[in-house]
Every structure is written in structure tokens, then in C-alpha cells.
C-alpha positions in Angstrom: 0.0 0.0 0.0 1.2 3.8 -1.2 0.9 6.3 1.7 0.3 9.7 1.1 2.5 10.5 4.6 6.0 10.5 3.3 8.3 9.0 6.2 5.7 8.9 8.5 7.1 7.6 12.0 4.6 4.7 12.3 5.6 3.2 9.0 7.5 -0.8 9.6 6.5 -0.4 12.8 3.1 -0.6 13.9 1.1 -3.4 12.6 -2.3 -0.7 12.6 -0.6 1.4 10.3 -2.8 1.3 7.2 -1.8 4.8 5.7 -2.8 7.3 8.7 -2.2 7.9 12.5 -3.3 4.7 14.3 -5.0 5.0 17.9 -2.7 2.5 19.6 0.4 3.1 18.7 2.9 4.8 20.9 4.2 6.6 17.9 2.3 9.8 18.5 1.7 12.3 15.6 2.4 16.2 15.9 -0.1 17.9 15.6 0.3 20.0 12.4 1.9 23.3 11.6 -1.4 24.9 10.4 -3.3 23.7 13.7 -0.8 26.3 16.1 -0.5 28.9 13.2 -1.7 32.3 15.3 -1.1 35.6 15.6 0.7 35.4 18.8 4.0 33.8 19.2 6.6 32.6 22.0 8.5 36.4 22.3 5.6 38.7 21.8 4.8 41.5 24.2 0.8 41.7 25.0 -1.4 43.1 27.4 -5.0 42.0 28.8 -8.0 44.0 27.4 -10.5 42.8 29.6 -12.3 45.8 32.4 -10.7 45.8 35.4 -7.5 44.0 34.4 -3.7 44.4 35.2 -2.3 47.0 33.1 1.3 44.6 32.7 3.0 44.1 30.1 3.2 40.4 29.5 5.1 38.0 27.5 3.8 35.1 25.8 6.0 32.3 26.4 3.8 29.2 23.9 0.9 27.4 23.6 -1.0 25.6 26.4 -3.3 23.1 25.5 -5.5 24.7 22.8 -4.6 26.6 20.2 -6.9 29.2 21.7 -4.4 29.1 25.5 -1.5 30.7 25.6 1.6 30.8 28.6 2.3 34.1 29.5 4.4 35.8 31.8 4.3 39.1 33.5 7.5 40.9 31.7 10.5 41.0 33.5 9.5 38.4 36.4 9.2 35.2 36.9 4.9 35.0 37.4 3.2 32.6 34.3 -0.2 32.5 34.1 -3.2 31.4 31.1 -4.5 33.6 28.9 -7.1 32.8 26.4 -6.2 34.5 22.5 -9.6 36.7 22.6 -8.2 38.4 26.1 -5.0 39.8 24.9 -3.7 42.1 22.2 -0.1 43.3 21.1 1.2 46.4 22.9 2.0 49.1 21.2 5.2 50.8 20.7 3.8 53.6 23.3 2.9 50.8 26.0 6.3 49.0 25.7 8.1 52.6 26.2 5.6 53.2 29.4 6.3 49.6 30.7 2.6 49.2 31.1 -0.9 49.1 29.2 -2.3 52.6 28.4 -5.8 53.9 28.6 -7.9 55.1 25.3 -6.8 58.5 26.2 -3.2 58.0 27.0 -2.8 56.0 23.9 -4.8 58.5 21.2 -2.4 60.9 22.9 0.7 58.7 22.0 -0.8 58.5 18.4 -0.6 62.2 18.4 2.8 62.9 19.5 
């Protein structure tokens, strides 16, 4: 039988290999590029946009267990914590220079200057 997964790690070695990922072997599949592709990644500087939120700067440091999780950490410390992808945005350039998350006004202001 022709496989249409080139190399793939279960192949000569599971006998429930028939072409695909098998459920029993302990060969276990990656999950694909395409199912982590986002518009946050490990390095980027966010900040919470939720009411009543810390006005950090955090860091995202990867993926928890859904693509939707992420591992962040308050910048420059050692505190992780969750945050879920529809919570966060990227700082701006104004808010990495102030070393915290700006209000509506601070930041049209900054957009002015």
C-alpha cells in the first residue's frame, strides 16, 4: 500500500498502520503546523483587554493546550499564568516605552505625539 505521509514515523513499525495515524500506537503524531499557526507567538509583548484587568506588560512564552491558551508571563518576572487569545492584544510601541498598558486616552495621545 502507497501512503500519502511520506516517512511517517509509524511506517515498519506498527502493525495498525494502514496509511494514517493509528489510535494504539505509541508513535504519536504532531499535531500540524497549520493547527498552532496564530497571531501570537513565544516572544511577543501583550497586554490584557479585559475591564478591570492588570495593566502589565506580558510575554507570551507558547501554547497551552489549545490553540486558543496561551503561557504568558508578567515581563521581567518570573509570574506565568493562562490567557485565552480573545483576552490579549499586542502592545503598542507607546505601551512597551511606558512599561505598562495605556488607557484610550493615553494612547490617542501617544498617536498624536
Amino acid at each position: 500500500m502507497t501512503t500519502n505521509i511520506p516517512k511517517h514515523p509509524c511506517t515498519n513499525k506498527c502493525p495498525n498502520f494502514k496509511g494514517e495515524q493509528c489510535k494504539t500506537c505509541l508513535v504519536q503524531e504532531l499535531p500540524s503546523s497549520k493547527e498552532y499557526d496564530s497571531e501570537f507567538l513565544p516572544g511577543d509583548v501583550v497586554v490584557l483587554i479585559g475591564e478591570g484587568t492588570n495593566d502589565v506588560l506580558l510575554e507570551i512564552v507558547n501554547h497551552m493546550y489549545t490553540p486558543n491558551m496561551y503561557r504568558v508571563k508578567i515581563l521581567g518576572s518570573r509570574t506565568f499564568g493562562p490567557a485565552f487569545k480573545d483576552d490579549i492584544r499586542h502592545a503598542t510601541i507607546a505601551e512597551i516605552q511606558a512599561n505598562r498598558r495605556l488607557t484610550e486616552a493615553e494612547e490617542a495621545l501617544a498617536e498624536v505625539s
